[in-house]
N, C-alpha and C positions, 0 to 999 in steps of 0.2 A: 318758769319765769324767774329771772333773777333781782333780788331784792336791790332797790335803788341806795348808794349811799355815795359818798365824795370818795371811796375808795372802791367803788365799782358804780360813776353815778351817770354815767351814758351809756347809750348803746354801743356805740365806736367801741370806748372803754370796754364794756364786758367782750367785745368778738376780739380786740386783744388780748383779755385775758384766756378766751379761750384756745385763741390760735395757739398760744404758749405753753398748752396745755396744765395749767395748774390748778390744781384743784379747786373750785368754788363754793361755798355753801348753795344751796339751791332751797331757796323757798318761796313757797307765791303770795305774794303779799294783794294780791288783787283781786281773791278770792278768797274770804274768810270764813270761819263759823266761828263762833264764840263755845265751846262747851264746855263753859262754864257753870255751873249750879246759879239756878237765879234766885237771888236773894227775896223774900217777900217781908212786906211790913209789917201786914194786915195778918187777920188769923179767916179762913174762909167764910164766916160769918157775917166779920165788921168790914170784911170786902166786898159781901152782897150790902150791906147796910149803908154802905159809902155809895156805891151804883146806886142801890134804890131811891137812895136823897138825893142824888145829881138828878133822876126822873122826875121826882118831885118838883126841882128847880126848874125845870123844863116846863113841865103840864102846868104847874100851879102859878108858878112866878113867871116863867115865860124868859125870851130874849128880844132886847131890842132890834132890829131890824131897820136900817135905813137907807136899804137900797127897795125898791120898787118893785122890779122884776122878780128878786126873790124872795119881797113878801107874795107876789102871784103865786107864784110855785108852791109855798109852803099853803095858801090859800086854795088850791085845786087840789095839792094831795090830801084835804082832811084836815089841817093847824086850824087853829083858831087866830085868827088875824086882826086886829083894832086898830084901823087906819088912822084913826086920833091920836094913838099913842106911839102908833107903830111898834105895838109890842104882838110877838108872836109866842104862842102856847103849843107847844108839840107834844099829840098824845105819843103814848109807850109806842104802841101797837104801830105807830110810824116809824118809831124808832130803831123797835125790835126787825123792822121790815128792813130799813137802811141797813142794821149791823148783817142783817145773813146775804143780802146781794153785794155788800162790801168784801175784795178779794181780800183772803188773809194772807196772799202772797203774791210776788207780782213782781217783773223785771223791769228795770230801766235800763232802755237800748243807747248801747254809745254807737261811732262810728265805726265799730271793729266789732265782731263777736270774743272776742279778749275783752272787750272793756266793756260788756253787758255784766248789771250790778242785781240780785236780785234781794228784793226786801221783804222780810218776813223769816219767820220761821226762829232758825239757829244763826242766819246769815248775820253778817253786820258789817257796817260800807261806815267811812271814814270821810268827814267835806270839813275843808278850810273853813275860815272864818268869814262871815257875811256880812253886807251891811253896813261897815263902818263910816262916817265921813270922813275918816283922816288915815294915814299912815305914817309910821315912825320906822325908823331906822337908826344907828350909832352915829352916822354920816352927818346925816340929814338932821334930825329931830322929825317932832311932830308937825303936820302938816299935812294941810288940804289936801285928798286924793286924786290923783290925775290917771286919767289913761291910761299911761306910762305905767305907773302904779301897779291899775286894777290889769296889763296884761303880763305883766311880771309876775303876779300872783296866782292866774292863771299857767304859766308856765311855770312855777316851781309846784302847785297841784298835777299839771302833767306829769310832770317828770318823776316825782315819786308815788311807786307802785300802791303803796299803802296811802293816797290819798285817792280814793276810787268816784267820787263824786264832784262836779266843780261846782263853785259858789257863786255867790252877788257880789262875794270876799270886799273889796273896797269901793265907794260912790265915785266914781269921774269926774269929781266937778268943775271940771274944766270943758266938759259939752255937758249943753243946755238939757233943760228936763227930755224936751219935748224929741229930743236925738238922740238922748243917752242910752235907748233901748238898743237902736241898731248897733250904736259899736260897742255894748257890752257883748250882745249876742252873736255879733262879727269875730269877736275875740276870742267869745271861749268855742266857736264852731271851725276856726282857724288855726287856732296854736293847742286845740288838744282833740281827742278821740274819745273821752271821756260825757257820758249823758251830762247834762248841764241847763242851770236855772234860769229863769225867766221871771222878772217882775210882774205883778199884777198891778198895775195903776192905768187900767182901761182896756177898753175892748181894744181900742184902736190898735197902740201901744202889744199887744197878744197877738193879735193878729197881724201884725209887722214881723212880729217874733214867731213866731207859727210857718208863714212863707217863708222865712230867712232858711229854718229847719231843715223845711221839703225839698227845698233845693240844696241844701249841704246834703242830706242823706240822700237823695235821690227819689224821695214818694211823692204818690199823688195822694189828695185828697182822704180820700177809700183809707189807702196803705198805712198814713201818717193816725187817722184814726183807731186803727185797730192794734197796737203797740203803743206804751208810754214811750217817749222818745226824750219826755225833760219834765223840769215839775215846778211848781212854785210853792212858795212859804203864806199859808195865811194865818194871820193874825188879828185877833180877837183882841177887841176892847172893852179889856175886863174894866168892869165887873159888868156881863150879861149883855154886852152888846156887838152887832157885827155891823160896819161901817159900808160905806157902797162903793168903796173898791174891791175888796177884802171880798163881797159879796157877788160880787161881779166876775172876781178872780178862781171863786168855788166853780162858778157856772159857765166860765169860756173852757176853763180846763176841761171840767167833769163834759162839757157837750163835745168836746177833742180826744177823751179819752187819754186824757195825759192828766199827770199824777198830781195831788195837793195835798201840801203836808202841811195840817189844820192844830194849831200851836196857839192855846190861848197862852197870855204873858201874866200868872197869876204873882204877884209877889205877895208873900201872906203880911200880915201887918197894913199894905198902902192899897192895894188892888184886890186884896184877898184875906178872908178872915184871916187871923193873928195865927192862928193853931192849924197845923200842918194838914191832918185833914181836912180842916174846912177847908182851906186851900183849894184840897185834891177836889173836893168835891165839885166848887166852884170851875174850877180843870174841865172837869168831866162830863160837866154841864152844857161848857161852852164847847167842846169838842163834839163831843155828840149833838148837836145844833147843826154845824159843819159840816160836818160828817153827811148827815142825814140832807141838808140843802144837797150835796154833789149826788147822791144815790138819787132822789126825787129827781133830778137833772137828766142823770142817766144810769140807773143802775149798773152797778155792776164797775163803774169809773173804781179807778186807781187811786185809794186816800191813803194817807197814813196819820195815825193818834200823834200828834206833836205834844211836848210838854215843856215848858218853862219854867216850874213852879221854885220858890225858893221864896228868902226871908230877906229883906229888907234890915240898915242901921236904925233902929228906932231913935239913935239921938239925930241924925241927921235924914232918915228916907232914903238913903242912897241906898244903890241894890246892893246885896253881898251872894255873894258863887263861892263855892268849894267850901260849904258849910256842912255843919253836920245835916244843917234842916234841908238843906239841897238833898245831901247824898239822899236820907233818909224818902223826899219826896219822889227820889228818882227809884227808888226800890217803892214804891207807893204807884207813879205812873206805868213802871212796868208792867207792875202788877192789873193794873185794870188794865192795859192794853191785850193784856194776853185774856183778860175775863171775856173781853169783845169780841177777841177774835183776829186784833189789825197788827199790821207794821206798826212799829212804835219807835219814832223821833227823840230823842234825849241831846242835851250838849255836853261840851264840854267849856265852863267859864272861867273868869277871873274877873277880880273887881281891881284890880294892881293896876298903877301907874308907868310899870316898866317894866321890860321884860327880867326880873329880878328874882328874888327865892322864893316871894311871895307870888308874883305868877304860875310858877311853877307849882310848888305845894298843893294852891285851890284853883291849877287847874286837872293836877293828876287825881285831890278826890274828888274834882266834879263827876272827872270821865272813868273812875271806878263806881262811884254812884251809877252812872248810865250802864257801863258795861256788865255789874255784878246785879243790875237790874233786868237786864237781857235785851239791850238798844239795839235795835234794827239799823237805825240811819243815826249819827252820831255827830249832828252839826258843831259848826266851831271850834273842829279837833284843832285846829292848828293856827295859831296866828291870833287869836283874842286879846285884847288888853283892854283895860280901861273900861270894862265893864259894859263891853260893844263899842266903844266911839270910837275906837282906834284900833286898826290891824298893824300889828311889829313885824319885820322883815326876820327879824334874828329870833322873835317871840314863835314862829312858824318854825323854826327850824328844830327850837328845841323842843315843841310840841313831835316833831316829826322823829327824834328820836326815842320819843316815848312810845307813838304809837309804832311804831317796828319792835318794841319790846313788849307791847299785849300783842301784836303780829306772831312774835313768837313764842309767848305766852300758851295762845290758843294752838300751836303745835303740837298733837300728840306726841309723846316719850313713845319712841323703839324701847321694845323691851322684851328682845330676845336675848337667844342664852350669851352671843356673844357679846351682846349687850351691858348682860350680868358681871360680866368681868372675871369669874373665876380664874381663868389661867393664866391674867395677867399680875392680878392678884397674891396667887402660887408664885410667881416668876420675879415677884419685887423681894427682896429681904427686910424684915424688921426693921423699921428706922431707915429703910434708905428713900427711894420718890420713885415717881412713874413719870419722872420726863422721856426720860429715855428707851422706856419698857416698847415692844414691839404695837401691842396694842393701841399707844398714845402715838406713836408715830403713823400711824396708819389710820389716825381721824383727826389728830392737831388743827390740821389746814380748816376743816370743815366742820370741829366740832364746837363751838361756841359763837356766839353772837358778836357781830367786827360790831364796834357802836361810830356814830355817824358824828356825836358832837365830843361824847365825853373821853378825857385826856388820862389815860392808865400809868404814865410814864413817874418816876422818881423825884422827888423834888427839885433836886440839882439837876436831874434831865428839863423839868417843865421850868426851871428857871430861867437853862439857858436859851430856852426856845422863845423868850420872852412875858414868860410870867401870864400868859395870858389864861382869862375866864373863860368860862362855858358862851358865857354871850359874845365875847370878843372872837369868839372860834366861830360861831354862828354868823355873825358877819362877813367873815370870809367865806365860809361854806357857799349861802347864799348869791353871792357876786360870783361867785366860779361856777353855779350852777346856771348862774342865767347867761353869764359867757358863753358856756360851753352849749344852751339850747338849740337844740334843734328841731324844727317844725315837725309833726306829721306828713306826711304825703297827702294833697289834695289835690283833684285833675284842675288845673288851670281853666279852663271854660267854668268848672264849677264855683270857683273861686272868681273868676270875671265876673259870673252872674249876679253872686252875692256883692260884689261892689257897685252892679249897675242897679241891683234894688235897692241899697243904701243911699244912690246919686238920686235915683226917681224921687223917695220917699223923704229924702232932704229937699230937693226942689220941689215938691207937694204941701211943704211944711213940717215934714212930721208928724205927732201925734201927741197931742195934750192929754194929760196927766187927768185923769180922773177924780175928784176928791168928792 
């Protein structure tokens, strides 16, 4: 599979470049490993020391709980439950249960056996940015997310290879709570092949989301169960509590057999001790909580350890990403994900206002934090600003020519003898170059990395092309890739069905929002 870029960034494009026969780099950006050496914090001592005190914070302190049904659960499997307080106490021994019927590896199904993503291991899968309320672009400005928006962001996720997961990427707010589920879910099961996320704010609301699926992929009931097919984000409200959607959202998954990726949001200083461990620990606490509700549910369900952890401005509380106390936490979270046993969630952030040097900088070491700490699932690779509140159209773009450059990073080196170069070596004279040597002609085309954003040309060349930045290149990039999109193939009755459960379920009312 060939790597997506504005100089090979459709399909059309690449089968003329191949009818032309010229030569192409060929590499597959849609299936990665990472082997990379994983960085660790901890020494294996103060890494069992760290676990043992997250168990602690479990058994002894306990976690809030304020959904109902999964105080029952944790109440029938053995928890100590205090309906006054609604605080629950999870011994080990339930925990240690959860960790070994918890998969350490595990695939998520798109709609193509190419775009099946698996998590765990050495693997590691790349998702746009989540979540935001607003979207910016150089055009536009910042501004309320529409539709429009959140399927545009969907299709530049499609379109490049190296984005293997799709996102929540921007809110709609332009359809109402109680609607917004069907036509985000309409979206990303129409304009991509890629597995893809699904909200937890109600049964109702999941289970909208769940039928929309069956019918895009083609399963029954049975079918749709025994395979992840999509996953959702829950999130914990640190410090030690789980809210009842959040709780709700552990246990319509884990009973579907589809996947949750259980992300406490620890910031140390505001939500989370001051000191980076404590942090973790507090992490670990509430993850394992999570974790252990979806196994108690149904063993054996699809989790992955999510991680958030990082340090807050102390003069003003606001979050800070692409910190050292990030990177540092993220070689910290790896590390206990791998002690456990799970997939493990990292991002990649920024606390920047614009897609500028400072975006970029904290958010390339966010996501060598996550990646040198050995991230399975790698959220927010592409498009973050503003420290979540805002997805940048052009902030995506130059996120996407990074991640093609740990794409090719994780490429092992050929290193055969022609490899070694001896004879071309022999063949150049002292002081002279190897442009022209037989050797460099007979790899030129295909041996080095084409970049997607960044400009190599001469000054007087990039002058007269008009001067422009990396983000002003980005902006165009962007506009010609959504020009140029072209849908997947979906059979037309499959695609009528999924419009006439959207008409049902709008005339029904919808589905309120859980809180």
């Amino acid at each position: 599979m060939t790597r997506r870029t504005t100089r090979s960034t459709t399909r059309r494009s690449r089968r003329k470049v191949s009818q032309q026969a010229t030569p192409t780099r060929q590499v597959d950006y849609r299936h990665l490993r990472n082997p990379l050496i994983k960085q660790p914090a901890f020494s294996e001592d103060r890494l069992e020391a760290l676990h043992e005190t997250a168990l602690r914070v479990v058994e002894e302190l306990g976690i809030k709980v304020l959904n109902e049904q999964a105080r029952e659960y944790f109440k029938k499997a053995g928890a100590e439950v205090d309906e006054d307080s609604l605080m629950v106490k999870i011994n080990r021994e339930l925990i240690n249960q959860a960790i070994k019927t918890a998969p350490s590896e595990f695939v998520l199904h798109g709609a193509t056996l190419e775009s099946n993503v698996t998590l765990g291991g050495d693997h590691i899968a790349f998702v746009c940015v989540g979540g935001p309320p607003h979207i910016s672009d150089l055009d536009k400005g910042k501004r309320n997310g529409s539709l429009e928006d959140t399927r545009n962001l969907i299709k530049l996720s499609q379109h490049f290879d190296v984005i293997h997961i799709q996102s929540p990427n921007v809110e709609p707010q332009d359809i109402p709570l109680h609607l917004r589920h069907l036509h985000t879910t309409e979206s990303q099961l129409t304009l991509s092949h890629k597995p893809f996320f699904i909200f937890s704010r109600g049964s109702a609301q999941v289970r909208d989301a769940f039928a929309m699926t069956r019918i895009a992929r083609g399963l029954g009931e049975d079918e749709f169960a025994e395979k992840a097919w999509c996953y959702t984000v829950i999130n914990t409200n640190s410090p030690r509590q789980l809210d009842v959607p959040m709780c709700q959202g552990i246990i319509d998954f884990a009973k579907a057999g589809q996947a949750s990726v259980i992300t406490p949001f620890t910031l140390a200083g505001a939500m989370a001790p001051v000191t980076m461990p404590g942090a973790l620990v507090l992490q670990h606490a509430e993850a394992l909580a999570g974790i252990t509700l979806a196994q108690i549910v149904r063993p054996g369900a699809p989790v992955v350890y999510g991680s958030f952890t990082s340090n807050v401005d102390m003069r003003s509380g606001s979050p800070a990403f692409g910190t050292p106390e990030f990177v540092k936490a993220a070689f910290g979270a790896g590390q206990l994900a791998r002690h456990i046993g799970l997939p493990w969630r990292g991002s990649a952030a920024t606390a920047s206002n614009a897609p500028d040097e400072q975006s970029v900088y904290e958010t390339l070491m966010s996501s060598w934090g996550s990646i040198l700490g050995g991230v399975n699932m790698m959220i927010h690779a592409a498009g973050w600003l503003e420290g979540g509140l805002t997805a940048s159209m052009e902030k995506f773009i130059l996120d996407i020519e990074n991640l093609q450059t740990f794409a090719e990073i994780f490429q092992p080196l050929k290193c055969d003898d022609s490899e070694l170069a001896f004879e071309a070596i022999a063949s150049v004279e002292p002081g002279s170059h190897f442009f022209g040597c037989e050797h460099t002609m007979e790899r030129y085309q295909t041996a080095f990395y084409d970049p997607l954003v960044s400009d190599w040309s001469n000054y007087g060349a990039w002058t007269e092309s008009g001067s422009l930045t990396a983000t002003q290149r980005a902006n165009g990039i962007w506009k010609k890739v959504l020009n140029e999109f072209e849908k997947p193939p979906m059979d037309v009755a499959v695609f009528d069905e999924i419009q006439a459960f959207i008409e049902r379920r709008t005339s029904e009312g919808g589905a309120p929002v859980d809180s």
